[in-house]
C-alpha positions as CSV (number, residue, x, y, z in Angstrom):
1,X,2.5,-18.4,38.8
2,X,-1.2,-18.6,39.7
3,X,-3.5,-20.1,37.1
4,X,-5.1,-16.4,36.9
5,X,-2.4,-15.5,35.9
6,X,-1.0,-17.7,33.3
7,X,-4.7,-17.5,31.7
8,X,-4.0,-13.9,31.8
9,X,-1.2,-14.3,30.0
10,X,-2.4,-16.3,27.4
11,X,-5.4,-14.1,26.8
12,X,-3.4,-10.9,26.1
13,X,-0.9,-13.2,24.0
14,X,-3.8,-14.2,21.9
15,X,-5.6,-11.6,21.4
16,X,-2.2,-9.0,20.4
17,X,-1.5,-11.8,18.4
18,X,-4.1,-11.9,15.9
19,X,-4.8,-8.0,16.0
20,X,-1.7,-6.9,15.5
21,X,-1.3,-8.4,11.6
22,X,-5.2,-7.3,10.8
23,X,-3.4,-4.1,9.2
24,X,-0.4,-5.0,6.9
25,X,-2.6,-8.3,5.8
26,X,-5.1,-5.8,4.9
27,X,-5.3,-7.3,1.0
28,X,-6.6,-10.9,2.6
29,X,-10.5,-9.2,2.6
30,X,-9.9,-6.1,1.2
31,X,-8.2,-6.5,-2.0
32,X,-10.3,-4.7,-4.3
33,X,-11.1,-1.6,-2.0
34,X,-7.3,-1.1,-1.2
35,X,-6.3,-1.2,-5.1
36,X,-9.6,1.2,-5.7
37,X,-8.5,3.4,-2.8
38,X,-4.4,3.5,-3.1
39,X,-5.4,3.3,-7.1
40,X,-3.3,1.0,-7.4
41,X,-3.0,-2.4,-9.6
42,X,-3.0,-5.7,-8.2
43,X,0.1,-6.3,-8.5
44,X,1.3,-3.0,-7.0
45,X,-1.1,-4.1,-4.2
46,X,0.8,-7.3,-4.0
47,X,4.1,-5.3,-4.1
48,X,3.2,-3.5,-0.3
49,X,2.6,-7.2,1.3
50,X,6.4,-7.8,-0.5
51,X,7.6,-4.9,1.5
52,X,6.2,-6.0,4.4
53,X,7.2,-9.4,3.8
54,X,11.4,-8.4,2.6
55,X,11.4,-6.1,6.3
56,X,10.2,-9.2,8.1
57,X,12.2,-11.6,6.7
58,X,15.5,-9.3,7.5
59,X,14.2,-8.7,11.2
60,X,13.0,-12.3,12.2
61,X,16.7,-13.6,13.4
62,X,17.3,-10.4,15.3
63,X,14.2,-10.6,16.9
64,X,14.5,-14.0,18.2
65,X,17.9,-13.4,19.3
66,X,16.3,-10.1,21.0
67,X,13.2,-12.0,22.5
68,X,16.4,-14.6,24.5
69,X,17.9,-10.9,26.2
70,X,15.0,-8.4,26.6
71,X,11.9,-8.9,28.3
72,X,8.6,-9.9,26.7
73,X,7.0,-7.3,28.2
74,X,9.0,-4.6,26.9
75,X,8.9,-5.9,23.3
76,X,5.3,-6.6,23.2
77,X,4.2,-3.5,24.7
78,X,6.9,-1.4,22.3
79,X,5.6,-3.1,19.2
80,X,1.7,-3.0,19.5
81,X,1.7,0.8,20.0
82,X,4.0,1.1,17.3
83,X,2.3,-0.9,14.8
84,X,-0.9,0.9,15.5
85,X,0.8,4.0,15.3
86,X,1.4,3.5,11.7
87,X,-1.3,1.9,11.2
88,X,-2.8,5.7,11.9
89,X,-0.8,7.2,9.4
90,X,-1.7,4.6,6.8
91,X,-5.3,5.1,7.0
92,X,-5.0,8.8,5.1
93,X,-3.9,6.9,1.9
94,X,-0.3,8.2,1.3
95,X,1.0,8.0,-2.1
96,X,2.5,4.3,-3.1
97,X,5.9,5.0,-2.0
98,X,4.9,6.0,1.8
99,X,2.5,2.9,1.7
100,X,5.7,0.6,0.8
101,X,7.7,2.5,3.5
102,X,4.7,2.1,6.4
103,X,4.5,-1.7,5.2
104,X,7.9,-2.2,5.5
105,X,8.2,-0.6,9.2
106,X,5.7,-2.6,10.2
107,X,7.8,-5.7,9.6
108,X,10.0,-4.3,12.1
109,X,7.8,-3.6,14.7
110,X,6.4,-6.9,14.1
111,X,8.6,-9.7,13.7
112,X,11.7,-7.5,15.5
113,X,10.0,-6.8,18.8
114,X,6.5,-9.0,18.7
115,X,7.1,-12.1,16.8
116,X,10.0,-13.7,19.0
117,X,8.9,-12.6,22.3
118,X,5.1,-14.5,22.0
119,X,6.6,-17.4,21.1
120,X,9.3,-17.7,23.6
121,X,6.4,-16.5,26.1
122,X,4.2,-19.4,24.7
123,X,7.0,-22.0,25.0
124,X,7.6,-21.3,28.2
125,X,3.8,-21.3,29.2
126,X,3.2,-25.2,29.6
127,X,5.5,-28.2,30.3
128,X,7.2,-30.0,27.7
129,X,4.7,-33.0,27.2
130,X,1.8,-29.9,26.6
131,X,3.3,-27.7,23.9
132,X,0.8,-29.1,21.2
133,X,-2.2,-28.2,23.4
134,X,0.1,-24.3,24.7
135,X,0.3,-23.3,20.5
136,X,-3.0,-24.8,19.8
137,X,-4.6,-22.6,22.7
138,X,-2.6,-19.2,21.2
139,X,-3.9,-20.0,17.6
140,X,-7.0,-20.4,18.6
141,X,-7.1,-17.7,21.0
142,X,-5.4,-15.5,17.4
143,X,-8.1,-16.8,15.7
144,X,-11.1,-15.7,18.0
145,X,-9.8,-11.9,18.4
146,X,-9.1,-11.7,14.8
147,X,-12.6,-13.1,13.1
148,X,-14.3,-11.3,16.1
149,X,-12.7,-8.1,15.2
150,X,-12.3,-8.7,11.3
151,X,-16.3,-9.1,11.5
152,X,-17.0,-5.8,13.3
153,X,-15.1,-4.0,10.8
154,X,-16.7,-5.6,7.8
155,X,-19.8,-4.7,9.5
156,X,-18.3,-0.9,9.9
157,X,-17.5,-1.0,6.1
158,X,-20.9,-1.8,4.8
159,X,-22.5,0.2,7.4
160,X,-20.5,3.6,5.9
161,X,-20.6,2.6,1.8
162,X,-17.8,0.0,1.3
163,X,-16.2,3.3,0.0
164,X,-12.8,5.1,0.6
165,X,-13.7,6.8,3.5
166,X,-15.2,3.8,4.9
167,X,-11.9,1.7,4.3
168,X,-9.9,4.8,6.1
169,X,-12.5,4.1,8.8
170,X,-12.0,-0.2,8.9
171,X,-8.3,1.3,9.6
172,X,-8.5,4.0,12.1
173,X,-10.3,1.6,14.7
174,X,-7.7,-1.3,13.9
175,X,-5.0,0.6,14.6
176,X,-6.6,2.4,18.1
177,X,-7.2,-1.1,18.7
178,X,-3.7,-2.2,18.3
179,X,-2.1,0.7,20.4
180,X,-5.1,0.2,23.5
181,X,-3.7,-3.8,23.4
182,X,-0.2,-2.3,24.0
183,X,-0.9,-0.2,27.3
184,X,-3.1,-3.4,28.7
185,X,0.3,-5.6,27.4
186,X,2.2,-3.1,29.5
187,X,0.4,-3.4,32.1
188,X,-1.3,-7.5,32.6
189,X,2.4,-9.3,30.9
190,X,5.5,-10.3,33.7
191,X,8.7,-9.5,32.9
192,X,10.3,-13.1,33.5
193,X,8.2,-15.8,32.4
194,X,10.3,-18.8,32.0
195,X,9.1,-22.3,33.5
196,X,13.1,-22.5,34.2
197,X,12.9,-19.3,36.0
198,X,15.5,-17.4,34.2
199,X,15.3,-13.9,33.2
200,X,15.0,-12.5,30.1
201,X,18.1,-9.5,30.7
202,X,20.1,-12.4,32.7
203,X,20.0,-14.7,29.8
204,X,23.5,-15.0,27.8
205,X,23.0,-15.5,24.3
206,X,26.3,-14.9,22.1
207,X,28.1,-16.6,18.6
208,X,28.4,-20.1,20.4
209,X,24.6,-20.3,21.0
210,X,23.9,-19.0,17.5
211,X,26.0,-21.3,15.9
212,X,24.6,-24.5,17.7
213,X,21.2,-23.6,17.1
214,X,22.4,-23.5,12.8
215,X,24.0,-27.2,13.8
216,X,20.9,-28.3,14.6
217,X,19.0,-30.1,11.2
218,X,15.8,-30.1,13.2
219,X,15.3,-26.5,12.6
220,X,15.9,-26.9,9.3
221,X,13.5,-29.4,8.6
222,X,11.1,-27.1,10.7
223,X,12.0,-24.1,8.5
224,X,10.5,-26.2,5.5
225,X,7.8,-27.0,7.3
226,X,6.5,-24.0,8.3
227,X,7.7,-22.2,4.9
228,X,5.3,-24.8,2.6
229,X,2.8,-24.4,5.7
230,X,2.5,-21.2,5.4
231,X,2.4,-21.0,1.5
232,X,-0.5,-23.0,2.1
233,X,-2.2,-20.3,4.3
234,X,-1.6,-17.8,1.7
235,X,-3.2,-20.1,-0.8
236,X,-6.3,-19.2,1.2
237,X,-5.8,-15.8,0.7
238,X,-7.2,-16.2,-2.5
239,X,-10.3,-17.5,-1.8
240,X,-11.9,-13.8,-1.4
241,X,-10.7,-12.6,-4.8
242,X,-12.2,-15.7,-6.4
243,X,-15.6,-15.1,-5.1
244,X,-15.9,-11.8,-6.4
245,X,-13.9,-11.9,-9.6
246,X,-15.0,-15.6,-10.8
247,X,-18.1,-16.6,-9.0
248,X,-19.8,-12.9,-9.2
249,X,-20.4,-12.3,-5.6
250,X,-19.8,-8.5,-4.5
251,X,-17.1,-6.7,-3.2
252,X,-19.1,-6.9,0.6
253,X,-19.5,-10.3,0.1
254,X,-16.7,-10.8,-0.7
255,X,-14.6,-9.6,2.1
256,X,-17.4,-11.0,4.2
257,X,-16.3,-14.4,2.9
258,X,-12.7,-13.5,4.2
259,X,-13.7,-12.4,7.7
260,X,-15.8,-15.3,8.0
261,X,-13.3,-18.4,6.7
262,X,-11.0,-17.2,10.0
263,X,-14.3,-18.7,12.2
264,X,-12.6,-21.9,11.2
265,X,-9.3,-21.1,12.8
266,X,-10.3,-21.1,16.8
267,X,-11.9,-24.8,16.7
268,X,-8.9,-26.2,14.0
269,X,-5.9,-24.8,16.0
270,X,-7.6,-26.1,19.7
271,X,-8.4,-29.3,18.0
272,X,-4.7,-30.2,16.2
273,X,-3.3,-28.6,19.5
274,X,-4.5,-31.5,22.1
275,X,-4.8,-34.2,18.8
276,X,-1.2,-33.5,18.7
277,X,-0.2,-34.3,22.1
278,X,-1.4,-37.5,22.0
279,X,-0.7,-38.3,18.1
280,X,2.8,-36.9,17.6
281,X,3.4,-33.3,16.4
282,X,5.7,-34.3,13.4
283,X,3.0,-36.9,12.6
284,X,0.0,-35.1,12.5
285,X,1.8,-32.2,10.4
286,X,2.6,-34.9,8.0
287,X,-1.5,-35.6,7.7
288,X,-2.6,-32.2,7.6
289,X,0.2,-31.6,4.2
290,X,-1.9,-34.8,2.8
291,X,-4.9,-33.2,3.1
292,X,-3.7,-29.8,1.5
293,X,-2.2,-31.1,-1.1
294,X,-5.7,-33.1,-2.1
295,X,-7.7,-30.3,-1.2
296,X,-5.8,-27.3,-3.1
297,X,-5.3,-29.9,-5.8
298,X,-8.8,-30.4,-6.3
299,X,-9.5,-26.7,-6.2
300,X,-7.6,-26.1,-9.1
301,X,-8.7,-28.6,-11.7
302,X,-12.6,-27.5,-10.3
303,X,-14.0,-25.2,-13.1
304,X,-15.2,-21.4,-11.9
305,X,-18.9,-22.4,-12.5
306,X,-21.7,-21.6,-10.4
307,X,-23.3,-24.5,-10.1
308,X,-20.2,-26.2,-8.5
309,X,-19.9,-23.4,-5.7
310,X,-21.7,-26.5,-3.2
311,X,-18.6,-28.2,-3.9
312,X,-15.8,-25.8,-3.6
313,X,-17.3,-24.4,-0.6
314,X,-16.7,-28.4,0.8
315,X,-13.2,-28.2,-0.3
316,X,-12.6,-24.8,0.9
317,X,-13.6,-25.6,3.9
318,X,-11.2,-28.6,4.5
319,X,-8.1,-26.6,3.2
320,X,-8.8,-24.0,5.9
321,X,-8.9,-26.4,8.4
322,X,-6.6,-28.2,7.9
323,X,-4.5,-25.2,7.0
324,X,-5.2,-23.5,10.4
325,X,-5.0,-26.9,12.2
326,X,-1.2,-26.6,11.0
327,X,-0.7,-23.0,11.9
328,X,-1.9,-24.1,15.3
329,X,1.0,-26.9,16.2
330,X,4.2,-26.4,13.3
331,X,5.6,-24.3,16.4
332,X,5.6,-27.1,18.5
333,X,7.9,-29.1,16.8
334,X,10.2,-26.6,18.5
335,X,10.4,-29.2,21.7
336,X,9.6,-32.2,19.4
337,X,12.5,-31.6,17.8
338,X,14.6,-31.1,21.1
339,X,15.5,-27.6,20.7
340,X,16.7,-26.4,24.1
341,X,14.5,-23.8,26.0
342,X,17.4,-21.1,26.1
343,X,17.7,-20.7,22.8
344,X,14.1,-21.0,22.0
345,X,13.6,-17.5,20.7
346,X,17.3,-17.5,18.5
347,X,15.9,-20.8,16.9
348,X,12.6,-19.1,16.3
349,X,13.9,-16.6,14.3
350,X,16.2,-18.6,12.3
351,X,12.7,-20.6,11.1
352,X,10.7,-17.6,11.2
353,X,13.3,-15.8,8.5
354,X,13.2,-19.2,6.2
355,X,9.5,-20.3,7.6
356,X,7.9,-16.5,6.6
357,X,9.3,-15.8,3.0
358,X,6.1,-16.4,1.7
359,X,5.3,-12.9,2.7
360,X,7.8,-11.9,0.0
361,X,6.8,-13.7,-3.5
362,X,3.2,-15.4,-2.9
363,X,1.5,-12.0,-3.0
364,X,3.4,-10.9,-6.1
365,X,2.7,-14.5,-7.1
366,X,-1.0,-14.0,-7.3
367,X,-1.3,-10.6,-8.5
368,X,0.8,-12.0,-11.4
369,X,-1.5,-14.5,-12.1
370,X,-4.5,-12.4,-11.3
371,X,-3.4,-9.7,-13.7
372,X,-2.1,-12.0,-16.7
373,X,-4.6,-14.7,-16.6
374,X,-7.7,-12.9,-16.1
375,X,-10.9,-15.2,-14.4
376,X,-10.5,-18.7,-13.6
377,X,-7.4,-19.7,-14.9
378,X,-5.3,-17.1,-12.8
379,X,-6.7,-18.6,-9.5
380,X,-6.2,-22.2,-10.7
381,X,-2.4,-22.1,-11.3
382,X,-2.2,-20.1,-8.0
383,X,-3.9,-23.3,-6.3
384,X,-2.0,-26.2,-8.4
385,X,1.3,-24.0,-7.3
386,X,0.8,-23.8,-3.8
387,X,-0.1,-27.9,-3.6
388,X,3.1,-28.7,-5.6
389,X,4.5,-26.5,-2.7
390,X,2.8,-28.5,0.0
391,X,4.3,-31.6,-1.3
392,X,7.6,-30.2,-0.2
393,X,6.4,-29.1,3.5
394,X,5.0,-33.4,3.6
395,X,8.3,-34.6,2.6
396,X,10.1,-32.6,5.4
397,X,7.3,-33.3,8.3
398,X,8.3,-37.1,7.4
399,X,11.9,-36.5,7.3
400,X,11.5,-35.5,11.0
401,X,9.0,-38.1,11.9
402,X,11.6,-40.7,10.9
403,X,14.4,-39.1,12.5
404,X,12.4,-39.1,15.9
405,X,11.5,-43.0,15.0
406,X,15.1,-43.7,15.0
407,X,16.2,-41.5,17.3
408,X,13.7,-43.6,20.0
């Protein structure tokens, strides 16, 4: 493959990747205008991320075990226009039922067709000794479409009120955006990307393959990892919420606050990604839980006061690095931990299904908190939760650190 086209690749990979979940994560900016809009509580609001999160975690093993048999291209393509087909829909407002339904089919388009095919794609990118620098590149790649786009409509939202109509507006482009990134997917991805030169529809995955990949206790240990990881990026979800509810600032702000923590993701990911390859994946996962756990700690004993906002933004801002620094390389403990290429996507939903629960109860989490223990003290045992949780996620980063010590 020429490097034109590998970069090509890559790009449409990155960019379909962050896009593509602007919609059903909707709530990380736009909490307060979605509730206002759906009239909803918070905790109803919370309830549509659930749906979205129960359909995924169902449709994650399928969909790695689809992404070893069907072509990337087909998937990808298939998913984007799907997801931004309902993504349409959504923007009229239906009643809370349809919302829970259009949330829950987007777990399906998502994690079924999309999910397993980019990182199979990814995997198969770069050469074994790379795969830090290969995720690191697609994260930050995610992370540059998103913010990029996430700021445009923010900019769109203020620019028409911050109302209703604007919010319908925020998701009519998203979702046009979504479908245009399927017909260029269609069109720009190859249908047979593997460095080993296999073909997707040629590939024989059956119950042997499935059951060696469950023998395996690397993936696991990477399930944990990337379950507590991923609590941890949730645990920034709240950080827009907090500003407007507990330090005063307004709903714009607010969501402006949201749009603009994801300019941290690009440089984090790219950074842990090459760090990584040199450092150890296992043991750089194991630093960035350290730092989590002291930074989300600190977060929540810090009192919602103004005149400490200098020193939460300090801590906020090393939580989302290191947070994003971790989204950027946990995949890549896929060849650290010597799971073989064939089975790559099978393996990736098996962590995905454990890895992604999050989805299900962190949202109903906080809008629990948020909507029994009003102010401060809601957001504070959100934070101490999700660093006892992060203690879990350093324990298993460790486990296979020492296994991989031995094992050499």
């Amino acid at each position: 493959m020429s490097i034109v086209r590998r970069w090509v690749i890559m790009s449409v990979l990155s960019l379909s990747g962050g896009i593509i979940f602007l919609m059903p994560f909707l709530q990380e900016i736009y909490t307060i205008p979605l509730a206002t809009a759906l009239q909803l509580s918070y905790t109803q609001v919370g309830s549509l991320m659930s749906a979205f999160g129960v359909s995924a975690m169902i449709c994650y093993f399928p969909g790695g075990w689809l992404a070893d048999r069907v072509s990337p291209r087909k998937l990808i393509s298939l998913s984007l226009i799907t997801t931004g087909a309902a993504g349409l829909y959504f923007s009229t407002f239906p009643s809370y039922k349809i919302s829970l339904v259009i949330h829950a089919l987007w777990g399906v388009t998502i994690t079924l067709l999309f999910w397993g095919a980019m990182i199979r794609v990814t995997r198969n990118w770069a050469p074994a000794e790379q795969q830090g620098r290969a995720f690191g590149i697609l994260e930050s790649g995610r992370g540059i479409g998103e913010v990029l786009t996430m700021l445009a409509l923010v900019k769109l939202f203020d620019y028409l009120g911050s109302g209703d109509s604007a919010l319908s507006m925020v998701l009519v482009q998203c979702a046009s955006l979504t479908i245009l990134l399927g017909v260029i997917a269609w069109f720009s991805l190859e249908d047979s990307v593997d460095r080993d030169g296999n073909e997707a529809e040629k590939r024989s995955v059956g119950l042997r393959q499935i059951l060696s990949v469950l023998r395996l206790p690397a993936v696991w240990l990477i399930s944990v990892v990337i379950f507590t990881g991923y609590c941890a990026y949730w645990g920034t979800f709240s950080f827009t919420p907090y500003a407007s509810e507990v330090l005063g600032f307004s709903v714009t702000i607010g969501a402006t606050i949201g749009a603009a923590k994801n300019f941290f993701k690009p440089a984090a990911a790219l950074v842990a990604g090459f760090v990584s390859d040199r450092l150890g994946i296992s043991r750089s996962v194991s630093l960035l839980f350290l730092t989590l756990i002291a930074g989300f700690g600190v977060f929540a004993m810090l009192p919602g006061r103004t005149e400490l906002i200098p020193v939460m933004v300090v801590v906020g801002v090393v939580i989302l690095l290191a947070t994003f620094a971790m989204r950027g390389i946990y995949f890549a403990l896929l060849e650290e931990g010597g799971i073989p290429l064939a089975v790559t996507g099978t393996a990736t939903g098996v962590v995905s299904t454990i890895g992604f629960t999050p989805d299900i109860f962190m949202p109903l989490l906080g809008g629990y908190l948020r909507d029994n223990y009003p102010g401060a003290e809601g957001h504070q045992y959100f934070f101490l939760t999700t660093a006892a949780i992060c203690g879990v996620g350093l324990a298993a980063s460790l486990l296979i650190y020492f296994r991989l010590a031995k094992t050499r």
